[in-house]
C-alpha positions, -999 to +999 in steps of 0.1 A: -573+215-423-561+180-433-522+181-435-515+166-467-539+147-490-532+116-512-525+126-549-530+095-570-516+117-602-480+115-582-479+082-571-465+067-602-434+082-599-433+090-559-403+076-542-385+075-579-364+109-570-328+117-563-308+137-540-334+155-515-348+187-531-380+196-537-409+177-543-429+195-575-465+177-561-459+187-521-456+224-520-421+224-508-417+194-487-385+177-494-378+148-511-361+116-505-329+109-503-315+078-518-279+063-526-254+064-539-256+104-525-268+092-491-263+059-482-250+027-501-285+007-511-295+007-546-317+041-549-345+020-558-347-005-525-352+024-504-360+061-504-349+078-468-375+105-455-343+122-438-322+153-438-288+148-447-264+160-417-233+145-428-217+177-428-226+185-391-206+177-360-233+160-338-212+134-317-208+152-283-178+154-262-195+142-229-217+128-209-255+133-228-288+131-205-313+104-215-334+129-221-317+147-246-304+114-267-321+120-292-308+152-306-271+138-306-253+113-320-233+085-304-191+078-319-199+049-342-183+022-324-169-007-346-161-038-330-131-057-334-117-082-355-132-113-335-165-092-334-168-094-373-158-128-379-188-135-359-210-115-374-201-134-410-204-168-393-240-159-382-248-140-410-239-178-429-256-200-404-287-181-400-295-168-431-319-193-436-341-191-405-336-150-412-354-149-448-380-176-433-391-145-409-386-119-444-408-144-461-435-149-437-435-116-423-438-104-462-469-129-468-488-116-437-483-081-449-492-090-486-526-111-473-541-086-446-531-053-463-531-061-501-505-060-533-509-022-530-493-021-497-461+012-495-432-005-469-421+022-443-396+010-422-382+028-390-349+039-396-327+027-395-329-007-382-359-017-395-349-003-430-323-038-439-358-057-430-383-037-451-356-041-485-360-075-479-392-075-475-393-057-509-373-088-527-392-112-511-425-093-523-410-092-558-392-127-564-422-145-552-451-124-562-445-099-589-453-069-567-427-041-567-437-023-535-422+011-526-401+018-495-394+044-475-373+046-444-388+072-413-375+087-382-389+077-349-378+092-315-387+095-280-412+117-271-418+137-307-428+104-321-426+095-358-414+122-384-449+143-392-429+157-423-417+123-433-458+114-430-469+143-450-451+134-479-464+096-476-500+111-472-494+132-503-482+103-524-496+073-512-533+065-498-526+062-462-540+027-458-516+015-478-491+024-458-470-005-434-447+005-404-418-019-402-392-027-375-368-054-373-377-063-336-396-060-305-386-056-270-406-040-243-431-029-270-417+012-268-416+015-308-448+001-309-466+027-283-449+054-296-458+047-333-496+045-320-491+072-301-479+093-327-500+085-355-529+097-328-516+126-323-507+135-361-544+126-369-561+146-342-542+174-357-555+173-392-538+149-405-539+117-424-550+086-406-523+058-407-526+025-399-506+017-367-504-026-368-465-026-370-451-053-387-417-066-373-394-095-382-390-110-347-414-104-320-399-113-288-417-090-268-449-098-274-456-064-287-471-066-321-493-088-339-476-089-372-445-105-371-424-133-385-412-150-356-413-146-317-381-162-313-355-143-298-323-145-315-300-126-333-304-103-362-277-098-386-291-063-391-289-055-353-251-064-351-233-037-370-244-004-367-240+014-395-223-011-418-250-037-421-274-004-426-262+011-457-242+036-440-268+050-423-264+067-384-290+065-359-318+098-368-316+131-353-345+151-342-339+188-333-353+216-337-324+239-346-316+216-373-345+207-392-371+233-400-413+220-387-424+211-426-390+189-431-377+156-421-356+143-389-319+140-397-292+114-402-256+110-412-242+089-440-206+080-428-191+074-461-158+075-439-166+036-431-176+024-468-143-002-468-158-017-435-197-022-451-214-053-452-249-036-462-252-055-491-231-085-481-265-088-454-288-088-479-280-110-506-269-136-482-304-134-469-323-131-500-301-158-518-317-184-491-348-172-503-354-203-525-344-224-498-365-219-474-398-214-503-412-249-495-417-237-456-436-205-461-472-213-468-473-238-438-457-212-416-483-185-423-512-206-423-498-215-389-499-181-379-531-169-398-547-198-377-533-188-341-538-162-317-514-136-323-525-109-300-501-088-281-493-104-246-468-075-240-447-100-224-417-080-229-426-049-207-435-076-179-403-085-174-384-054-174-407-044-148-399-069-130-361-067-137-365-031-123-376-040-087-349-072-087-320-044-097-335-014-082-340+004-113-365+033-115-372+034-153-377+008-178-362+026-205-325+014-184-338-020-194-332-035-232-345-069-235-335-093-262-310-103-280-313-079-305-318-049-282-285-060-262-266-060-286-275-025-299-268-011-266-236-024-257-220-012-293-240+027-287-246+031-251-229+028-214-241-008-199-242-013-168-239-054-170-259-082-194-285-110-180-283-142-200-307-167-193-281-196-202-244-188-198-234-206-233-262-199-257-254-194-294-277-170-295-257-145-273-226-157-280-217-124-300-234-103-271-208-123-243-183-111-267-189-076-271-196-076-233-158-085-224-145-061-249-161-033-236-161-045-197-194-054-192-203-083-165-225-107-177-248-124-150-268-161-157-305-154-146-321-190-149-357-184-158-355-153-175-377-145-201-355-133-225-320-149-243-305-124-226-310-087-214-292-054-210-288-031-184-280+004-188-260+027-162-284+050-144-266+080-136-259+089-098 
């Protein structure tokens, strides 16, 4: 038996909903949850497939195994004064090369997937991306696309709840994955691998091309830039995500026919810069309109297949550091950065040892005692490495 099928009577108002409840065309499966109950984007830019857990205590007291990362949550660690000031002074100086990538990663979609396409970002990093995505869609084209936000962990793979409710509302085709970046290309297996699985169980088939804003890694083949530099999204945490904390998969806490789980930390709203993020961004929209078309057809006319680049090198960072598992290895700039403000690092590779690119990530790296090492050559702006445990 298929699990879920597409109701075309729904769609009209699918995504449309408020607090999570039930859905009256799914039989029960929850709703979406938008702000201002969970999260602080406009309820239209983005409905979350996730089960509110604010009222949970999910940040352990120790030490957590890698394998079990995923069903806890990290302190949300907010960096210091000198921290945020650079984040504004990127946010201001790139916001122009940013909604270039929005723009042309939105045209690629909009061309090889249609006007009909449904945004489904992977929360919640990808989620600042797809809204954008959404305005870009709209501003320049007319086309309102809905968006959802998804969980996607380690090992149980994207939300099969959160894609029940998409197959029962939207025609699966439809349907685009969205992440902000790529690094060794993990998010991109495990999507595949996921949406394999959920299909050889009964259930809808979903297209697995994830689209992503930079593509560093060499790990997609929709993407609006393979540059490797800094995100504004990626720098923040929660505050440049609406609020949102990284998802929660567990058992205990979510039944089999709901979603994942998240946190909105409404504790932090003074220090947000969710919306801040994406007006800057979408107000250099206009500025940057005259170098779209030649920057897609540039990419429409070039090989874009996958060269997984990215998982290369942190194989090959592995034998040079003695590491046994790739997953101890974040490349890009992007990745970096999430990992020194969540996890324990063990040090940082740059490539050069003044880049403005990393400039924030040398930073963060001395206020959290983190050695940072100059590897000429290496294939990424910079790279971290996490502490394997003895």
């Amino acid at each position: 038996m298929r699990r879920g099928g597409f109701n075309r009577a729904a769609r009209a108002g699918a995504g449309v909903g408020g607090p999570q409840g039930r859905d009256p065309w799914s039989g029960g499966v929850p709703v979406p949850l938008r702000g201002p109950g969970f999260g602080t984007y406009a309820p239209e830019e983005v409905g979350w497939l996730l089960k509110d857990l604010s009222h949970l205590d999910l940040e352990p007291r120790g030490a957590v195994e890698e394998a079990e990362f995923f069903s806890w949550l990290p302190a949300e660690y907010q960096p210091d004064a000198a921290y945020r000031e650079l984040f504004e002074t990127v946010l201001r100086v790139g916001s122009a090369r940013f909604a270039l990538a929005v723009a042309v990663l939105t045209e690629l979609v909009l061309a090889e997937r249609g006007a009909d396409s449904v945004l489904v970002s992977i929360a919640r990093g990808g989620t600042p991306v797809g809204i954008l995505m959404r305005r870009w869609a709209a501003s320049a084209r007319g086309h309102v696309l809905p968006h959802y936000a998804v969980s996607l962990v380690r090992g149980p793979g994207v939300d099969t709840g959160a894609l029940d409710y998409l197959a029962r509302h939207h025609d699966p085709a439809d349907v685009v994955f969205v992440d902000g970046w790529t690094g060794k290309g993990a998010i991109t297996e495990e999507l595949s691998t996921s949406l394999a699985r959920y299909r050889a169980a009964g259930g809808a088939a979903f297209n697995d091309d994830l689209a992503v804003l930079a593509d560093p890694g060499s790990c997609v083949r929709t993407y609006g830039t393979r540059d490797d530099f800094l995100l504004p999204s990626a720098c923040l945490n929660s505050t440049a995500t609406g609020l949102i904390s990284r998802t929660v998969y567990s058992p205990s806490l979510t039944p089999p026919d709901g979603f994942h789980g998240a946190k909105f930390h409404r504790e932090l709203a003074r220090d947000d810069a969710s919306h801040r993020l994406l007006d800057t961004v979408s107000g250099a929209f206009s500025a940057i309109a005259d170098q779209v078309p030649p920057a897609v057809a540039a990419l429409q006319n070039s090989d874009r297949t996958p060269t997984w680049s990215g998982r290369e090198s942190a194989v090959r960072l592995c034998a040079q550091y003695g590491i046994t598992d790739t997953n101890f290895v974040k490349p890009g700039v992007g990745e970096t950065t999430r990992v020194l403000l969540r996890r324990p690092t063990w040090r940082v590779l740059v490539r050069e040892p003044n880049a403005s690119e990393h400039r924030h990530v040398r930073l963060l790296a001395q206020a959290r005692g983190v050695p940072v090492e100059v590897v000429p050559g290496l294939a990424y702006a910079c790279v971290g490495l996490l502490k394997v445990a003895a």
